[in-house]
C-alpha positions in Angstrom: 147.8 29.0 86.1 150.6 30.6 87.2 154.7 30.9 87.0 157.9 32.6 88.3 159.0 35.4 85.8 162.0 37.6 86.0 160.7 40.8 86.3 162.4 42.2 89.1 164.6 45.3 88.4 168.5 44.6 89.0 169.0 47.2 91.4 165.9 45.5 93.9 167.9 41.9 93.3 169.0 42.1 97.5 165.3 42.5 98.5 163.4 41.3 96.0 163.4 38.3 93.7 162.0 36.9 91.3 159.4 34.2 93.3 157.3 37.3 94.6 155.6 38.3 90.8 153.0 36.2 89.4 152.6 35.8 85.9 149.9 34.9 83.8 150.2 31.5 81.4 147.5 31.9 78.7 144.9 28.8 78.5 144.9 26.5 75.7 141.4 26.6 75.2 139.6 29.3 73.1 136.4 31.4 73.9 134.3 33.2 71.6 133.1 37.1 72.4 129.8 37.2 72.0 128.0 40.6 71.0 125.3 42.1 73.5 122.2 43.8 71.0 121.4 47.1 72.1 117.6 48.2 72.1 117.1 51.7 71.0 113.8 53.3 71.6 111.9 55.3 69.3 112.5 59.1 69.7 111.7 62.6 67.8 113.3 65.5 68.3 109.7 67.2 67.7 108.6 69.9 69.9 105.5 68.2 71.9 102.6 70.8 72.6 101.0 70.1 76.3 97.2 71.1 76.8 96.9 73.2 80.1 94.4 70.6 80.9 96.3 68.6 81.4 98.0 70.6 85.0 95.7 70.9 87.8 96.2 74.7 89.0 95.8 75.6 92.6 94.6 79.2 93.5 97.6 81.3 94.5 97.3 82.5 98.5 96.5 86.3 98.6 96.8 88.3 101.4 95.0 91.7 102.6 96.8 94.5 104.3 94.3 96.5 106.2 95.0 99.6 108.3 95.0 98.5 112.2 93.8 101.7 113.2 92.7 105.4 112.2 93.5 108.6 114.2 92.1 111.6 115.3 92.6 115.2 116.1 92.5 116.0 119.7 88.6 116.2 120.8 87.8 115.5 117.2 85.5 112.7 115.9 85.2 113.9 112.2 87.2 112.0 109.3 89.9 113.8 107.7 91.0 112.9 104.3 93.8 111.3 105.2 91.6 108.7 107.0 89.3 108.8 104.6 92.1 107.3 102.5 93.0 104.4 105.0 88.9 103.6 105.7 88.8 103.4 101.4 91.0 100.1 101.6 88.5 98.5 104.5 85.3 99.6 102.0 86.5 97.6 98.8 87.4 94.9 101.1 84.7 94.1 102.6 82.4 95.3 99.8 84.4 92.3 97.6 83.8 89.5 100.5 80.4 88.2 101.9 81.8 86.6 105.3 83.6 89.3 107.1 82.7 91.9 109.3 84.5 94.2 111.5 84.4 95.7 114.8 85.2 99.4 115.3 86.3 99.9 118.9 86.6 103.8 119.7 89.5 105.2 122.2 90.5 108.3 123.8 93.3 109.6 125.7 93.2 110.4 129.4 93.2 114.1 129.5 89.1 114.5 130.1 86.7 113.3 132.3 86.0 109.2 132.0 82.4 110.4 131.0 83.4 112.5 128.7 85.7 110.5 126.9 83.5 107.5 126.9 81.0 109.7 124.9 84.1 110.9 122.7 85.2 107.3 121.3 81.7 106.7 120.7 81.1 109.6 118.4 84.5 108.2 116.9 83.4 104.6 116.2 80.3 106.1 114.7 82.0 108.5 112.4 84.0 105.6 111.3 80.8 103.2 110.9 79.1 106.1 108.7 81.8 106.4 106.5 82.2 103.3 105.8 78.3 102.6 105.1 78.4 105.6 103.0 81.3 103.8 100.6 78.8 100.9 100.3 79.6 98.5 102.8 76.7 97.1 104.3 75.7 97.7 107.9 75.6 94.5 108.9 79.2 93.9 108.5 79.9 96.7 110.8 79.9 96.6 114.7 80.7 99.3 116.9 81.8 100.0 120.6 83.2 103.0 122.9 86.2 102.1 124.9 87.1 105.7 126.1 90.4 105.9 127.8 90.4 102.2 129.2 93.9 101.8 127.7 95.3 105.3 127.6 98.7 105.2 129.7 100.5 108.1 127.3 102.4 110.8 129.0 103.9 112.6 125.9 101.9 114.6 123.2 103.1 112.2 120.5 101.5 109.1 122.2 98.4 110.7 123.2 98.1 111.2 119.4 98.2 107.5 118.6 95.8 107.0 121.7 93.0 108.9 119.3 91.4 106.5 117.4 89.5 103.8 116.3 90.8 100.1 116.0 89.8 98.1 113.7 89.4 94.5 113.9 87.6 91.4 112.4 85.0 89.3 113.8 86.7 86.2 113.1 90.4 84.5 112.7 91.5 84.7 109.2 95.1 83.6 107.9 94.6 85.8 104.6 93.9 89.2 106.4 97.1 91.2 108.0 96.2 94.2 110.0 99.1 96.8 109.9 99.9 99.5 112.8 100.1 102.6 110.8 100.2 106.5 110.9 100.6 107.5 107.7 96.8 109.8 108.5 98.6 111.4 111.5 101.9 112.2 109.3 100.1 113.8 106.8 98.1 115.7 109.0 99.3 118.8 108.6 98.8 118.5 104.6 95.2 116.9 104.8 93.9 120.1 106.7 95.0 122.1 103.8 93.0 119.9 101.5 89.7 119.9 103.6 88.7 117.5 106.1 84.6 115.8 106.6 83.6 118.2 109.2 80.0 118.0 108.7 79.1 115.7 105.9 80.0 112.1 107.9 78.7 113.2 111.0 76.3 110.2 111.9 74.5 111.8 114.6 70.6 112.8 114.0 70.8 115.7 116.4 74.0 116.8 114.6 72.8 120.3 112.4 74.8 123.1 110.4 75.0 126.6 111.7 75.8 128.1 108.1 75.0 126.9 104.2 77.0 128.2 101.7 75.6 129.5 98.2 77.7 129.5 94.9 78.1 133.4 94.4 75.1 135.0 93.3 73.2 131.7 93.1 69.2 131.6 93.3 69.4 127.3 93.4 70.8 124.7 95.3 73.7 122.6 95.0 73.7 118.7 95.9 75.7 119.6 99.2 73.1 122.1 99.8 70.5 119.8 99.6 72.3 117.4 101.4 72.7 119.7 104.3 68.8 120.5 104.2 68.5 117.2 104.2 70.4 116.6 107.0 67.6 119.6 109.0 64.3 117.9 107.6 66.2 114.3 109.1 66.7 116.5 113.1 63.6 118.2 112.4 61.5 114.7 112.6 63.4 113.2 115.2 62.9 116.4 117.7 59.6 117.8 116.7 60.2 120.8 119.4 62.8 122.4 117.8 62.3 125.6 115.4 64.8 127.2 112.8 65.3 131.0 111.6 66.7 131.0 108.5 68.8 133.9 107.9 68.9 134.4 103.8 71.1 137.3 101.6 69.7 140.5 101.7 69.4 140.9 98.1 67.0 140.4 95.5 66.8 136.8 95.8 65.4 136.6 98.9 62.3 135.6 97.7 63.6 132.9 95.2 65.6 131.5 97.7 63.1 131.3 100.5 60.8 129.3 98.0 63.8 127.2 97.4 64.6 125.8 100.4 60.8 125.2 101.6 60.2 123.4 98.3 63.3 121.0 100.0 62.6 121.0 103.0 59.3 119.9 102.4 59.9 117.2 99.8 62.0 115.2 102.6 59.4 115.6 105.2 60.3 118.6 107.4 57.3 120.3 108.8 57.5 124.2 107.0 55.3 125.7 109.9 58.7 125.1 112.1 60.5 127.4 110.0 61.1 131.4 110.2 62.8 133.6 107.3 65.4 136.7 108.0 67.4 138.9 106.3 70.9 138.2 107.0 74.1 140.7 107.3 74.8 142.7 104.1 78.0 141.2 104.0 76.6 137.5 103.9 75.7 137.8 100.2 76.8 133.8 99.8 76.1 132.2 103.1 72.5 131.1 104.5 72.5 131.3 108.5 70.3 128.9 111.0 69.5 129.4 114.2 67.9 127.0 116.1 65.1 126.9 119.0 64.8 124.7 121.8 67.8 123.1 120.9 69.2 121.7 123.7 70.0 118.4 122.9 71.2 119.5 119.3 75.3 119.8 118.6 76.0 122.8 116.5 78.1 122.6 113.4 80.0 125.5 111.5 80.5 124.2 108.2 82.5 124.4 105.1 81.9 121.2 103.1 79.7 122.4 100.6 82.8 124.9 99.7 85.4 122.1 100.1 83.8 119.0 98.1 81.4 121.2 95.8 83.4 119.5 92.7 84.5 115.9 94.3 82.6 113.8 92.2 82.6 111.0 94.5 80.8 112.8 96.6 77.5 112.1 95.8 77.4 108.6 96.3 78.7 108.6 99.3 76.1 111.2 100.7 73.2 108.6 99.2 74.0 106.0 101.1 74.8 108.1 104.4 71.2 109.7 104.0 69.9 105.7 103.6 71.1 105.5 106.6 70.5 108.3 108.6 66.5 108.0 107.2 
């Protein structure tokens, strides 16, 4: 219930009185308060060890960077180091995942003949093929083809240079694979020639022979890249049975030695010995064996220095083993 109290101030007593306030008139009858009971729920403040069982983990997403593309020199199809570098990063790739394979499209620029440059990206695709096989990866991963100048459009030195190469790309769509445009091997160019570049050694082609062996000084055996490059003869020799070699040795002492030496080589891999002749060579050529080569026509000559240059790389070897797998 309610009633009229006098609560308005004296100085409101014109404009307000005291019929506008309410008032509150207590109730005769009592109530009781009755007490809500709170449920607490058991807790410890013990630390509470969870079993990584008990989390189901998902595999992170990784993704591959691989090099889009690998350059060359002008009218060059050997790999430098510094492509050596970028094709190492495609090996362990595809040496770590069964499913993918690659294509390896050769290019040119536009400053030769269409034929000629055809034949150019082709030796280029091949080198890239070899080198890769020879890191391990198998052949059947890798797939090759010679594009020549069909997209060459440069008209300055420095994009003629990214015009000579080899693109890679895979055989199939794959979200965890990025290919990257990239020219680190033509910016470090310069440097790589210093350090030696595959001339010879990751040349792919059967009909591709050395003009020139070179000999540790005053050695009477052979090293493995010495082999390798008689090797490389004995592998020509069989697939053009017309073609004959003079072999121009040191005029020295070890003529003989030598002579037995690289018969007993060429022999073991199959070469036929009757198809070879033995020289003296220069006076001055105390460390370098020449060959000169018959009926040669459809041979390309190679002046090499590898057998200098990788004569203590100790990955070397293996790489050469597989290339000759393949080559055989």
């Amino acid at each position: 219930s309610t009633q009229s109290t006098g609560l308005a101030p004296e100085r409101s007593k014109n404009f307000i009185n005291d019929e506008m306030y309410l008032t509150c008139v207590p109730c005769e009858k009592t109530m009781d308060i009755l007490s809500m009971p709170v449920e607490m729920p058991d807790y410890s403040l013990d630390p509470v060890t969870i079993a990584a069982a008990d989390f189901e983990y998902k595999p992170l997403k990784t993704y591959v960077l691989l090099p889009r593309q690998i350059h060359f020199d002008n009218d060059k199809s050997y790999i430098n180091q510094s492509t050596a570098q970028m094709l190492d990063k495609v090996a362990k790739f595809l040496m770590s995942e069964d499913d993918y394979a690659i294509n390896l499209s050769g290019f040119t620029d536009a400053k030769s003949s269409n034929d000629y440059n055809m034949a150019l990206s082709d030796r280029r695709s091949k080198a890239a093929r070899a080198y890769l096989i020879a890191a391990g990866v198998e052949d059947r991963k890798l797939f090759i083809d010679a594009l020549g100048e069909s997209t060459a459009k440069a008209d300055n030195i420095v994009e003629m240079a990214l015009e000579r190469k080899v693109q890679l790309d895979l055989n199939e769509l794959n979200s965890r694979v990025t290919f990257v445009d990239q020219v680190e091997d033509l910016q470090i160019q310069q440097r790589a020639a210093r350090i030696g570049a595959w001339d010879y050694i990751f040349k792919s082609e059967h009909n591709a022979v050395p003009t020139n062996m070179n000999l540790s000084s005053g050695a009477t055996s052979l090293s493995y890249l010495n082999k390798y490059i008689l090797q490389r003869i004995a592998i020509t020799m069989k697939q053009y049975p017309s073609v004959v070699v003079t072999i121009g040795l040191p005029n020295d002492q070890r003529f003989n030695t030598l002579q037995n030496v690289i018969l007993d080589e060429l022999s073991n891999h199959g070469a036929d010995i009757m198809r070879f002749m033995f020289t003296r060579g220069a006076s001055g050529d105390a460390n370098t064996v020449r060959f000169n080569y018959r009926n040669a026509e459809n041979l390309i000559f190679i002046n090499q220095y590898d057998d200098v240059k990788f004569a203590n790389n100790r990955e070397v070897p293996a790489l050469l083993e597989n290339l000759l797998r393949v080559l055989n």
